[in-house]
N, CA, C and O atoms as CSV, one atom per row, in Angstrom:
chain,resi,resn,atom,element,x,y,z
A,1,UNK,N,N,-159.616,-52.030,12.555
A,1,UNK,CA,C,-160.280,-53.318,12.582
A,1,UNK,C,C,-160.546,-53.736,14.013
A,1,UNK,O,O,-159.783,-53.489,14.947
A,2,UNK,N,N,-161.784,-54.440,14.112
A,2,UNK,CA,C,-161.997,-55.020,15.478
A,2,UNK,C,C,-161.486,-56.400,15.775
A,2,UNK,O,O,-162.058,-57.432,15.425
A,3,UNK,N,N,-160.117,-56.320,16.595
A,3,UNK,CA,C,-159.752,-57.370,16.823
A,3,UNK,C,C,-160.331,-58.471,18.254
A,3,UNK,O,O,-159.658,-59.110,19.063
A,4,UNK,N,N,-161.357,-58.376,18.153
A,4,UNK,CA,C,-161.874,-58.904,19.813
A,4,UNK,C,C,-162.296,-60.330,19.636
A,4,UNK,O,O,-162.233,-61.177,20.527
A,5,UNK,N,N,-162.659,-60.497,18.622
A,5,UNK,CA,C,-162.896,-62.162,18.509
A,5,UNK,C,C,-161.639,-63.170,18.466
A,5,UNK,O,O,-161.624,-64.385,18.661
A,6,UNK,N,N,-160.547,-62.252,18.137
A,6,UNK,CA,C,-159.309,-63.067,18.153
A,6,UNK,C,C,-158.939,-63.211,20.235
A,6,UNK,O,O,-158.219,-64.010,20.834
A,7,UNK,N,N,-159.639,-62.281,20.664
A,7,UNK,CA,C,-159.479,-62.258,22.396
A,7,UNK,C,C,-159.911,-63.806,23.211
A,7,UNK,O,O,-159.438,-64.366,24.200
A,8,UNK,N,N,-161.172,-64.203,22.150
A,8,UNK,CA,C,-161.613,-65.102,22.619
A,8,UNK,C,C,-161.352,-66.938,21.600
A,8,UNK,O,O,-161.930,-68.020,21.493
A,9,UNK,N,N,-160.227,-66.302,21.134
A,9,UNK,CA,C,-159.691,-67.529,20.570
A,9,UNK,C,C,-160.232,-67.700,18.758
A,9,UNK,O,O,-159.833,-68.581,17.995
A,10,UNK,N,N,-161.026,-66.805,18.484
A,10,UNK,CA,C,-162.193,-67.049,17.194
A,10,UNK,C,C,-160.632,-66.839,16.318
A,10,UNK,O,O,-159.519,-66.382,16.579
A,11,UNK,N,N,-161.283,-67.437,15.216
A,11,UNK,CA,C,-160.566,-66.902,13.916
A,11,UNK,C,C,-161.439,-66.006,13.296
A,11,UNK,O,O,-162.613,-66.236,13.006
A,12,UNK,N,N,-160.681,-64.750,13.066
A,12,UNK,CA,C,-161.204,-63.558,12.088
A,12,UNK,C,C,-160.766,-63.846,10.849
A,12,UNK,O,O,-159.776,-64.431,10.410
A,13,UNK,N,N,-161.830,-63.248,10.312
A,13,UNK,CA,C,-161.510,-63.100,8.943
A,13,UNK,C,C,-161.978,-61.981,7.896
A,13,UNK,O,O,-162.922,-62.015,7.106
A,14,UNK,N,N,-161.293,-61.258,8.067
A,14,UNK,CA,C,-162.005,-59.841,7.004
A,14,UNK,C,C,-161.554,-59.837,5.520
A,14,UNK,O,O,-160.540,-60.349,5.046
A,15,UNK,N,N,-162.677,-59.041,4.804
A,15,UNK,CA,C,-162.178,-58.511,3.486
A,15,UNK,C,C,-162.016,-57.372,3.416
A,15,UNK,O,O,-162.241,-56.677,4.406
A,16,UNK,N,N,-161.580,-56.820,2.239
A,16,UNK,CA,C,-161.458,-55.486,2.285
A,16,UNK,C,C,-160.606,-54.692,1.251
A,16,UNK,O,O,-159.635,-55.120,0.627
A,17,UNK,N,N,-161.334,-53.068,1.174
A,17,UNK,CA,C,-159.840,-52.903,-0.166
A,17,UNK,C,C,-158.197,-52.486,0.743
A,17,UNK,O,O,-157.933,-52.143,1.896
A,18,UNK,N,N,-157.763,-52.623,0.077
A,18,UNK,CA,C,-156.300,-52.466,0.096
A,18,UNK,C,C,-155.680,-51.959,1.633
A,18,UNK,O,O,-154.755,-52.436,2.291
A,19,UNK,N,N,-156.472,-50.942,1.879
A,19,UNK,CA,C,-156.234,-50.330,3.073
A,19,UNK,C,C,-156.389,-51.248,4.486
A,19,UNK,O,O,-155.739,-51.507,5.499
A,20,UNK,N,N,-158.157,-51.679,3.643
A,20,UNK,CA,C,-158.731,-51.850,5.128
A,20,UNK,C,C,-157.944,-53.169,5.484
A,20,UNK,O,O,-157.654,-53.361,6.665
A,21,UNK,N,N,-157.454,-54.423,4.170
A,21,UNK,CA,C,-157.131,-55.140,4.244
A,21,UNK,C,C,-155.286,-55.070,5.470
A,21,UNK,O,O,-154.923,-55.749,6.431
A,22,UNK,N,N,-154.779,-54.156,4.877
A,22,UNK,CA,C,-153.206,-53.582,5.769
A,22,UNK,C,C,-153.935,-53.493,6.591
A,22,UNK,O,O,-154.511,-54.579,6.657
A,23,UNK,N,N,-154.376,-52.711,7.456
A,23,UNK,CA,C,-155.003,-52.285,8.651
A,23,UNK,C,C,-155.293,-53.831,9.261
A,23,UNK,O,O,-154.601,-54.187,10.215
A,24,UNK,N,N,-156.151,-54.608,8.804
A,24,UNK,CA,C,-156.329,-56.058,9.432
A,24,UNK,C,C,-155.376,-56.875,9.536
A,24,UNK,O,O,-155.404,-57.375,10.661
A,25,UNK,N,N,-154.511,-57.275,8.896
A,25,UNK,CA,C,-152.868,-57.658,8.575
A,25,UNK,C,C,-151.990,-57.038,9.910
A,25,UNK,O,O,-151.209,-57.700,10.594
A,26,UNK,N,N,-152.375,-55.374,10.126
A,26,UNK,CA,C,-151.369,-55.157,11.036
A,26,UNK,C,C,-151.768,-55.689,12.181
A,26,UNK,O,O,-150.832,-55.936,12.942
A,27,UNK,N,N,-152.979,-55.994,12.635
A,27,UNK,CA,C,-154.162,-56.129,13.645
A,27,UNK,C,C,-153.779,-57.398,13.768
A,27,UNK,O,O,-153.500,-57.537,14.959
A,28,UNK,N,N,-153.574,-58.600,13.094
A,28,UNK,CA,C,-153.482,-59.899,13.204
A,28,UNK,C,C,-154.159,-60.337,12.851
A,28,UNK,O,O,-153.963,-61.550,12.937
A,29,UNK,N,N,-155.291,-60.031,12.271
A,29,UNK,CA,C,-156.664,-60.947,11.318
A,29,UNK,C,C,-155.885,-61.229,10.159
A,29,UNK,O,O,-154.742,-60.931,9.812
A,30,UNK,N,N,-156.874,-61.925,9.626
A,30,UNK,CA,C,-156.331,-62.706,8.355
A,30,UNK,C,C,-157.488,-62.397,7.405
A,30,UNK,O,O,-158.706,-62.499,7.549
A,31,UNK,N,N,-156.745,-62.000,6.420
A,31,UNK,CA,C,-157.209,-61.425,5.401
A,31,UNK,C,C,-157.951,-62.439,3.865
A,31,UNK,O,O,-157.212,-62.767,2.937
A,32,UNK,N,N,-159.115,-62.713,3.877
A,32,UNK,CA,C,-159.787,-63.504,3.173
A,32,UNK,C,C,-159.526,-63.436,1.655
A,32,UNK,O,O,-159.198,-62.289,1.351
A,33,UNK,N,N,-159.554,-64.183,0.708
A,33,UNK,CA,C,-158.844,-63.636,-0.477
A,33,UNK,C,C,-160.198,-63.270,-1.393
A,33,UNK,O,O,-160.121,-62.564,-2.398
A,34,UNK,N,N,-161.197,-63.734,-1.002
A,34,UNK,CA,C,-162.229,-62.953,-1.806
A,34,UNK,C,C,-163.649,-63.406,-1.154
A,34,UNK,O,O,-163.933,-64.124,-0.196
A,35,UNK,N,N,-164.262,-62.816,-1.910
A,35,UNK,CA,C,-165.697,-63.092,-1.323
A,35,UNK,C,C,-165.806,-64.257,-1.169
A,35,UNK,O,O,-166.140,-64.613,-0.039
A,36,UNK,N,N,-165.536,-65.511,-2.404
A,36,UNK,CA,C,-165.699,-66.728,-2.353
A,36,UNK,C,C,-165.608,-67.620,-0.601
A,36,UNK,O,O,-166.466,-68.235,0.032
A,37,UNK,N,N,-164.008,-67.266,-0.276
A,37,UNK,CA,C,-163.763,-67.651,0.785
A,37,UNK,C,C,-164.262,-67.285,1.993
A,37,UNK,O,O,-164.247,-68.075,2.936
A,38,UNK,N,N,-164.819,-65.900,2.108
A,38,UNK,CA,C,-165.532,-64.852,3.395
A,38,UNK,C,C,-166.730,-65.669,3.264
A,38,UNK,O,O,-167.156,-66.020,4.364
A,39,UNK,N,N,-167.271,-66.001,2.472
A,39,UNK,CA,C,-168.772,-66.281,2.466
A,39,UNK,C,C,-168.713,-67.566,3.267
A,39,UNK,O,O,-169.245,-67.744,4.362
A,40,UNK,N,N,-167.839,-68.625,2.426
A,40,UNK,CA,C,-167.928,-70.006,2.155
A,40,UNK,C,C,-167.708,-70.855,3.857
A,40,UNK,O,O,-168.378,-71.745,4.381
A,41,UNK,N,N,-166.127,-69.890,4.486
A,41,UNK,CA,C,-165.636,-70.128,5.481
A,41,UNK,C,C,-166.214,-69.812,6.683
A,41,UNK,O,O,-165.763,-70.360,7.690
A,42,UNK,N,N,-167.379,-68.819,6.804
A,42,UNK,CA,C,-167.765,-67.871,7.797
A,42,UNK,C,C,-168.540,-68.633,8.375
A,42,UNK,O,O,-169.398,-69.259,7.752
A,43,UNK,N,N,-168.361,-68.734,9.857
A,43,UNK,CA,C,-169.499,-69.393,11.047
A,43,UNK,C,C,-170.134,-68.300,11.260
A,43,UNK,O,O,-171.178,-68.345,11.910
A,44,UNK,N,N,-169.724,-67.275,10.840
A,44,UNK,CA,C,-170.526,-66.029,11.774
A,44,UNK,C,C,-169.847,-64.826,10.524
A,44,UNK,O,O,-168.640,-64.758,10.292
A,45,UNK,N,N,-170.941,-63.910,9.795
A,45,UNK,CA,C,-170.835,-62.831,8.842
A,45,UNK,C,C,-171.577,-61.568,9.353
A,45,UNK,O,O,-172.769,-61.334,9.550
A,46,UNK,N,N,-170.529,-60.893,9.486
A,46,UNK,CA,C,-170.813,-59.777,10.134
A,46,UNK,C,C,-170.608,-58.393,9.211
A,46,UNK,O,O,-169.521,-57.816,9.245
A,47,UNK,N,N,-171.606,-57.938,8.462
A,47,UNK,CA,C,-171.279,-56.476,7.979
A,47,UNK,C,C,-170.861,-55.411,8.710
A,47,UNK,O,O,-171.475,-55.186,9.752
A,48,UNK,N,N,-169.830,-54.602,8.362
A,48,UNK,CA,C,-169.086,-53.353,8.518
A,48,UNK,C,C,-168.934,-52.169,7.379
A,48,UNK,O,O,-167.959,-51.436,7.213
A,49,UNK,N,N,-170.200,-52.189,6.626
A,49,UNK,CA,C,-169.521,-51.260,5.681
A,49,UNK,C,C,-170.439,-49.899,5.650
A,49,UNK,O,O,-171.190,-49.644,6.591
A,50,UNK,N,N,-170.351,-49.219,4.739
A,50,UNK,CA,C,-170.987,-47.483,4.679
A,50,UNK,C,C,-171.733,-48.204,3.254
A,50,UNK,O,O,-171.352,-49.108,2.510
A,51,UNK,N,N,-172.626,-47.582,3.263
A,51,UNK,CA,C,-173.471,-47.838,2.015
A,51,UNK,C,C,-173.305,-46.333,0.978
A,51,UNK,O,O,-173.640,-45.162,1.156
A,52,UNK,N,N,-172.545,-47.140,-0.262
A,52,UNK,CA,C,-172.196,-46.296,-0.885
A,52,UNK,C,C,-172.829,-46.618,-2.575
A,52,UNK,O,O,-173.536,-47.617,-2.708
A,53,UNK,N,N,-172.540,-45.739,-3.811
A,53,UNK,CA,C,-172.814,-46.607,-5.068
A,53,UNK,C,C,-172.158,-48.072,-4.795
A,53,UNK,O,O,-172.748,-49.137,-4.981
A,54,UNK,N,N,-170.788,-47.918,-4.307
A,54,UNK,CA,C,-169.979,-48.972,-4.927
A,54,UNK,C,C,-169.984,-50.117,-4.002
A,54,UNK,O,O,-169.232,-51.066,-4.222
A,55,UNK,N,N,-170.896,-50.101,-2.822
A,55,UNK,CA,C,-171.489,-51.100,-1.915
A,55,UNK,C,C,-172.768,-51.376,-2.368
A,55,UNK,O,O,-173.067,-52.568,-2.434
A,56,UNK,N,N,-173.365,-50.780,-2.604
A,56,UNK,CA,C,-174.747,-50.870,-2.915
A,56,UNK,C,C,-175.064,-52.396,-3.231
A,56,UNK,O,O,-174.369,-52.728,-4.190
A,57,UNK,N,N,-175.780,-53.347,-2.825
A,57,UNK,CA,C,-176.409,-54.529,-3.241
A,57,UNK,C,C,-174.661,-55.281,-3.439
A,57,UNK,O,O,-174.398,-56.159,-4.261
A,58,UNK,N,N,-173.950,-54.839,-2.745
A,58,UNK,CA,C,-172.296,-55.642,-2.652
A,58,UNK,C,C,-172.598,-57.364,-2.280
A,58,UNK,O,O,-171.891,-58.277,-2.707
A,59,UNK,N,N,-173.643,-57.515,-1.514
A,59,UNK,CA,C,-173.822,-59.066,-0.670
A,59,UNK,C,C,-175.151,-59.780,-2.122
A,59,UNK,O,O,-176.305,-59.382,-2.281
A,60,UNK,N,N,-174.631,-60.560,-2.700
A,60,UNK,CA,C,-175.617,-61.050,-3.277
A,60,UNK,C,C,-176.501,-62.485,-2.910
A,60,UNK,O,O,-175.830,-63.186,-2.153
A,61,UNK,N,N,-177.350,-62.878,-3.126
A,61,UNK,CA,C,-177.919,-63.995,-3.553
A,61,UNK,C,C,-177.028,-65.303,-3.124
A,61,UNK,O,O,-177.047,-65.984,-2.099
A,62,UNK,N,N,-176.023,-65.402,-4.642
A,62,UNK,CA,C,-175.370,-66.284,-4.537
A,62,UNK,C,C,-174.262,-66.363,-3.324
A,62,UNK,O,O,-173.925,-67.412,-2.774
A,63,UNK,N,N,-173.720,-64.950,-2.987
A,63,UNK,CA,C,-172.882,-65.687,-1.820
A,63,UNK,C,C,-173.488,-65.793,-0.577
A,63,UNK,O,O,-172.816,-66.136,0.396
A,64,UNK,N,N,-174.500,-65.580,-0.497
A,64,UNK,CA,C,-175.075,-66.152,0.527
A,64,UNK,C,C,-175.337,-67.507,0.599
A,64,UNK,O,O,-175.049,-68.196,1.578
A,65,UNK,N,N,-176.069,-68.057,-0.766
A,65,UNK,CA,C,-176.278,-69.334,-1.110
A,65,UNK,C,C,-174.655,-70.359,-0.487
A,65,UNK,O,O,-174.652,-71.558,-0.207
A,66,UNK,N,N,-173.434,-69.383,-0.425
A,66,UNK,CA,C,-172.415,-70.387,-0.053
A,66,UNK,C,C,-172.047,-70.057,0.827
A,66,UNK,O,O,-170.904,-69.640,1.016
A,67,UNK,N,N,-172.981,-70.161,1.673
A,67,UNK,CA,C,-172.980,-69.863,3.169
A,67,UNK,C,C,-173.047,-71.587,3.938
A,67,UNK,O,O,-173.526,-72.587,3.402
A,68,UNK,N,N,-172.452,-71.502,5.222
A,68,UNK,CA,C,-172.925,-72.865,5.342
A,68,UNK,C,C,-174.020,-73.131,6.176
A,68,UNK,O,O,-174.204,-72.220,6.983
A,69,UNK,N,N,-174.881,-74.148,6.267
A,69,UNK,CA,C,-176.066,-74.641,7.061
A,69,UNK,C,C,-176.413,-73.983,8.186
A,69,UNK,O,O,-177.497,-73.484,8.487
A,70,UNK,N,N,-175.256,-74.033,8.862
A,70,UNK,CA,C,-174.972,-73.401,10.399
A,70,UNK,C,C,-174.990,-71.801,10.506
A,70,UNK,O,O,-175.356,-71.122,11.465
A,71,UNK,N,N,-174.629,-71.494,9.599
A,71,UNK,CA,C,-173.564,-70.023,9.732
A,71,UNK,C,C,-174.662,-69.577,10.039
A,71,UNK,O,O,-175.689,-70.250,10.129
A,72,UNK,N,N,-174.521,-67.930,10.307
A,72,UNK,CA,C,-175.078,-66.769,11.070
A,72,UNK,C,C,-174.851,-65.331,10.216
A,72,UNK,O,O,-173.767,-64.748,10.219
A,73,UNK,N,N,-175.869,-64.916,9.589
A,73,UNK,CA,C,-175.115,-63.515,8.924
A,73,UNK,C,C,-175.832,-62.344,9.276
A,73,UNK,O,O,-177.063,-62.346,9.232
A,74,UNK,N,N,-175.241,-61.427,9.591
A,74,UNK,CA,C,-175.542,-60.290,10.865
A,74,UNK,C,C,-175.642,-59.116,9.674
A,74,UNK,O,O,-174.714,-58.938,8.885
A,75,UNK,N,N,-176.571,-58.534,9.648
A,75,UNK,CA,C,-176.502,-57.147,8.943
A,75,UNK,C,C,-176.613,-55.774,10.188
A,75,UNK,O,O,-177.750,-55.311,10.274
A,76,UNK,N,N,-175.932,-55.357,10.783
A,76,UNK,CA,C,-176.290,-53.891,11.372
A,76,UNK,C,C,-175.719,-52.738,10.638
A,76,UNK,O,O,-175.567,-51.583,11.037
A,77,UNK,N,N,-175.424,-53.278,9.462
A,77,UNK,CA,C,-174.980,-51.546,8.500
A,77,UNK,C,C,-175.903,-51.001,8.156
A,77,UNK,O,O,-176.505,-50.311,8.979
A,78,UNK,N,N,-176.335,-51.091,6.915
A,78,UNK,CA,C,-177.500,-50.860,5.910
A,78,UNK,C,C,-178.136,-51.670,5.193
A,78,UNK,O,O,-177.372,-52.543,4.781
A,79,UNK,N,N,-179.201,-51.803,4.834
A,79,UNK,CA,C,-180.675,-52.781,4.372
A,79,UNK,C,C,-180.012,-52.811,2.768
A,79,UNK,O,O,-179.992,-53.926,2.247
A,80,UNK,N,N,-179.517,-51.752,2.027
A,80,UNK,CA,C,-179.026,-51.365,0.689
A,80,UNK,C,C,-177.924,-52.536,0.475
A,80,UNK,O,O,-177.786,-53.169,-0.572
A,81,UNK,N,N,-177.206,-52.698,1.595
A,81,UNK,CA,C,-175.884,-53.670,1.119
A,81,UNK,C,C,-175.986,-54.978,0.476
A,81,UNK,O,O,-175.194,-55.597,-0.234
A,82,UNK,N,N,-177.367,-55.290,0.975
A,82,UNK,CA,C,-177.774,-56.976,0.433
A,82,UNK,C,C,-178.344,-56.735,-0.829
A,82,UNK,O,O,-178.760,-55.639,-1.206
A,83,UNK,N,N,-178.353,-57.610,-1.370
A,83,UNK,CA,C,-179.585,-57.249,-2.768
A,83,UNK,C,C,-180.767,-57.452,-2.083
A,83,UNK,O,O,-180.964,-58.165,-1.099
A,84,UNK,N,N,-181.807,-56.505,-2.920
A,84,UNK,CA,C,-183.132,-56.891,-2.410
A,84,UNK,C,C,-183.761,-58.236,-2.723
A,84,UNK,O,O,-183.786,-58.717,-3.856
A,85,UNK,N,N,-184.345,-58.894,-1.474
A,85,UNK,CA,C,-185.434,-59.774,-1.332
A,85,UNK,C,C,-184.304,-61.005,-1.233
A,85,UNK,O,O,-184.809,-62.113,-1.053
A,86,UNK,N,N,-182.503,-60.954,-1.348
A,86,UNK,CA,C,-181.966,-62.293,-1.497
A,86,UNK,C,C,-181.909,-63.128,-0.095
A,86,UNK,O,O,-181.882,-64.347,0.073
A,87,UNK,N,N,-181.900,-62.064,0.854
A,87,UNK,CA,C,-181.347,-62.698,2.202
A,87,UNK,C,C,-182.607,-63.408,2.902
A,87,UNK,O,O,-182.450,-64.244,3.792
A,88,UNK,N,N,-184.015,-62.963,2.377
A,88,UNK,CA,C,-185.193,-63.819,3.025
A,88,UNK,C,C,-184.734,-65.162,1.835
A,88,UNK,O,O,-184.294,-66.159,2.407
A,89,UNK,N,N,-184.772,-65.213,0.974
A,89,UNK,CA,C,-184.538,-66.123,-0.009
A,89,UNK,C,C,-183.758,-67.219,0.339
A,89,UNK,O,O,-183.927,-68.429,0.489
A,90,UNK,N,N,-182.751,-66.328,0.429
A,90,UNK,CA,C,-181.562,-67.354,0.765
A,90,UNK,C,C,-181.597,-67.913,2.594
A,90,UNK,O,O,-180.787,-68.691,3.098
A,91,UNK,N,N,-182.486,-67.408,3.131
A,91,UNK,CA,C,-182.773,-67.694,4.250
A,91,UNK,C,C,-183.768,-69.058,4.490
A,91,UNK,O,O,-183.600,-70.048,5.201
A,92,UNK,N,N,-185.006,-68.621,3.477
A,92,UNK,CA,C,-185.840,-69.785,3.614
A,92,UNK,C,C,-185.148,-71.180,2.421
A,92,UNK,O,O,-185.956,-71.990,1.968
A,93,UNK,N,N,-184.219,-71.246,2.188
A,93,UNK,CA,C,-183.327,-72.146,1.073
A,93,UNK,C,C,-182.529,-72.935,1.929
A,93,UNK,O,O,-182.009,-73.987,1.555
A,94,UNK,N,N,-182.342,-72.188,3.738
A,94,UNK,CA,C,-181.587,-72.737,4.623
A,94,UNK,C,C,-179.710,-72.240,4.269
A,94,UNK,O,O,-178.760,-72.741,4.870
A,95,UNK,N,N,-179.615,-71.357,3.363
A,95,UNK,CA,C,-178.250,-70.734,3.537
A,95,UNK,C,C,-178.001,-69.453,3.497
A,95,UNK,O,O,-177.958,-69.055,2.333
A,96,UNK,N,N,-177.811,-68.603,4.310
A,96,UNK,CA,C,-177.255,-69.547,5.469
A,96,UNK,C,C,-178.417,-69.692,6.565
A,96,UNK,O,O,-179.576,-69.310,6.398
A,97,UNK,N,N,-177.857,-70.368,7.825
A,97,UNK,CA,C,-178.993,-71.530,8.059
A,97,UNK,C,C,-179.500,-70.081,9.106
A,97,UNK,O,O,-180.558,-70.368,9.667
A,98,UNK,N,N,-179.043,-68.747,9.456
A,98,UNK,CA,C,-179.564,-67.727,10.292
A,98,UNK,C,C,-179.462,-66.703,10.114
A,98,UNK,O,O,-178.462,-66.623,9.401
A,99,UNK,N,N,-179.897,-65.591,10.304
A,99,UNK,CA,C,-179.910,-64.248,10.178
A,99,UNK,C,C,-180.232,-63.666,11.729
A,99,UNK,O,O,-180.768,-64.316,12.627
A,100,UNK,N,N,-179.713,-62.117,11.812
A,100,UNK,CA,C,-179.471,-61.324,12.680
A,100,UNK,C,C,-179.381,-59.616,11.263
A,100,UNK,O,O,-178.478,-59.180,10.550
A,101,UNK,N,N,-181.169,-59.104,11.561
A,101,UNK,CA,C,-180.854,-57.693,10.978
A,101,UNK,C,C,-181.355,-56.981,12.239
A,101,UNK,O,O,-182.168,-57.363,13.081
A,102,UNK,N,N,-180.608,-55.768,12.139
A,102,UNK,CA,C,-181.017,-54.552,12.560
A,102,UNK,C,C,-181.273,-53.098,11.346
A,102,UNK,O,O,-181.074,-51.970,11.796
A,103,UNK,N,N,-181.571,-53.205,10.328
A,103,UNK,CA,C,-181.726,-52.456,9.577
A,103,UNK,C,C,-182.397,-52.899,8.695
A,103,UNK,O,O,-182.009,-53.917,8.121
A,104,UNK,N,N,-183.761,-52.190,8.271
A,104,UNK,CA,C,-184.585,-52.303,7.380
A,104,UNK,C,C,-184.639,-51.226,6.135
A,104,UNK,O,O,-184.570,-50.019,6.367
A,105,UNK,N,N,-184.761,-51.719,4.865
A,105,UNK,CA,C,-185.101,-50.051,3.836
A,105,UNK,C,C,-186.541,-49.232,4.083
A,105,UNK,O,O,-186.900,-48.270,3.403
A,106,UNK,N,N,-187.357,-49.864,5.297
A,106,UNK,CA,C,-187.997,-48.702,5.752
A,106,UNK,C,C,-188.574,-49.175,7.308
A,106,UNK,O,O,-188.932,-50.236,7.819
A,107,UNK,N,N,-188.475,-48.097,7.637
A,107,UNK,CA,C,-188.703,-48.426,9.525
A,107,UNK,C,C,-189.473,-47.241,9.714
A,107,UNK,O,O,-189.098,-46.181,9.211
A,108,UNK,N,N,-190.661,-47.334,10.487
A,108,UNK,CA,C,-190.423,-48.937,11.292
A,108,UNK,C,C,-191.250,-50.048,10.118
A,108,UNK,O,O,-192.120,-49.822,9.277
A,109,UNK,N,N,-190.593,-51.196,10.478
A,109,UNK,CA,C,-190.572,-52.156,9.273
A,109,UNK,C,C,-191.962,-52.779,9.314
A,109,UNK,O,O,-192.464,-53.192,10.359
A,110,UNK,N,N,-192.428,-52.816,8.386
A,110,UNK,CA,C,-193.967,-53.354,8.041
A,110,UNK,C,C,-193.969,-54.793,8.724
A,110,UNK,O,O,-193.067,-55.626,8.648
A,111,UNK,N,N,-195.162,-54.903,9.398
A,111,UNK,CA,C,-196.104,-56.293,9.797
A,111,UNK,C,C,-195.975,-57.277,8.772
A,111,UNK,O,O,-196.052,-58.440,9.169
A,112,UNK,N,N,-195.728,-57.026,7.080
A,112,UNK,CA,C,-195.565,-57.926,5.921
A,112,UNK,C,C,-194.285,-58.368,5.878
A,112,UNK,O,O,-193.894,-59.470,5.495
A,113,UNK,N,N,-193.581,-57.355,6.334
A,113,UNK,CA,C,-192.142,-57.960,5.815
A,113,UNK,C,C,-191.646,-59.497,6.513
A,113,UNK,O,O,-191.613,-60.037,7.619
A,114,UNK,N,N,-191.204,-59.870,4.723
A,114,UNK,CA,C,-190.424,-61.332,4.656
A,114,UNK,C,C,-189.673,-61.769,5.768
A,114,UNK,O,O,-189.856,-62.880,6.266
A,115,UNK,N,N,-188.702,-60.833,6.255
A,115,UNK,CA,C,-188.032,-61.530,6.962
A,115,UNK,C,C,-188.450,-61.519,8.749
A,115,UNK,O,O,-187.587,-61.782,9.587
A,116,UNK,N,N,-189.735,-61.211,9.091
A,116,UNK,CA,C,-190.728,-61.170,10.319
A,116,UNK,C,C,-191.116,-62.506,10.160
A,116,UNK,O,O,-190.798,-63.288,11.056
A,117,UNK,N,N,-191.713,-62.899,9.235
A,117,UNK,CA,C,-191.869,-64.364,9.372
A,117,UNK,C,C,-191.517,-65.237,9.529
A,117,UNK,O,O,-192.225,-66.234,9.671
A,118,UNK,N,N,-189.875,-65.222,9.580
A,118,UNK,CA,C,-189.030,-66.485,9.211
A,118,UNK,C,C,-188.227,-66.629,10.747
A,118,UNK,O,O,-187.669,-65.734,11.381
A,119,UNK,N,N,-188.381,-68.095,11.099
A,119,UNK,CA,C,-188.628,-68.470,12.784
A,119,UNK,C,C,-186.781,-68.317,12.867
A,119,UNK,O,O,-186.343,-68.085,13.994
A,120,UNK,N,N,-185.620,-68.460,11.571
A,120,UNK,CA,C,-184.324,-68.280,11.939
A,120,UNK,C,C,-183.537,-67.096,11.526
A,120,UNK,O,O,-182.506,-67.057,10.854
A,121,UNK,N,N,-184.384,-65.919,12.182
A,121,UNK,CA,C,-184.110,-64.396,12.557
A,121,UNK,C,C,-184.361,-63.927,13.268
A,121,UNK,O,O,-185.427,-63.987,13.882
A,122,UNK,N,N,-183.227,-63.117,13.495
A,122,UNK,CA,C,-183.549,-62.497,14.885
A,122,UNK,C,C,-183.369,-60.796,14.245
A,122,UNK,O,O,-183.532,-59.834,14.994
């Protein structure tokens, strides 16, 4: 686990299965008890995962929707992890209130794509 935001005073907060969760525990992060709370609590959402079946479309719609106004949710894993089309959605809905991708499901990413248009992405 990357403990560096705890360097600068942040509160971490990861999820995770079983393992990854020990591993963060030994690290000193604090371990979120479910999506509900990762989503709900997060100033700043940062993906870390491998895109697998059992990740696949893992970030939905709705927990984004319980994102707060402010928050910030960072995708640099894979484009697969979100459901498709939720994060422009839930973007122009204002939750959460920003985005940060570096990964598209096809690159280089079309002149059309949704989330090129939207003035709180980077």
């Amino acid at each position: 686990m990357d403990s560096a935001g705890i360097a600068f005073g942040m509160r971490v907060l990861a999820l995770g299965r079983e393992g990854s969760a020990e591993r963060a525990r030994t690290d000193g992060i604090e371990v979120a008890s479910g999506k509900t709370q990762l989503f709900g609590e997060s100033d700043v959402l940062s993906l870390h995962l491998k895109l697998t079946p059992e990740t696949r479309g893992i970030v939905s719609g709705a927990d984004l929707a319980s994102m707060k106004l402010t928050s910030l949710f960072v995708n640099t894993s894979r484009d697969g992890l979100v459901e498709q089309g939720a994060l422009a959605a839930a973007l122009n809905a204002g939750r959460p209130g920003h985005g940060a991708v570096d990964v598209y499901g096809i690159e280089p990413v079309p002149r059309e794509h949704p989330l090129l248009a939207l003035d709180n992405v980077v």
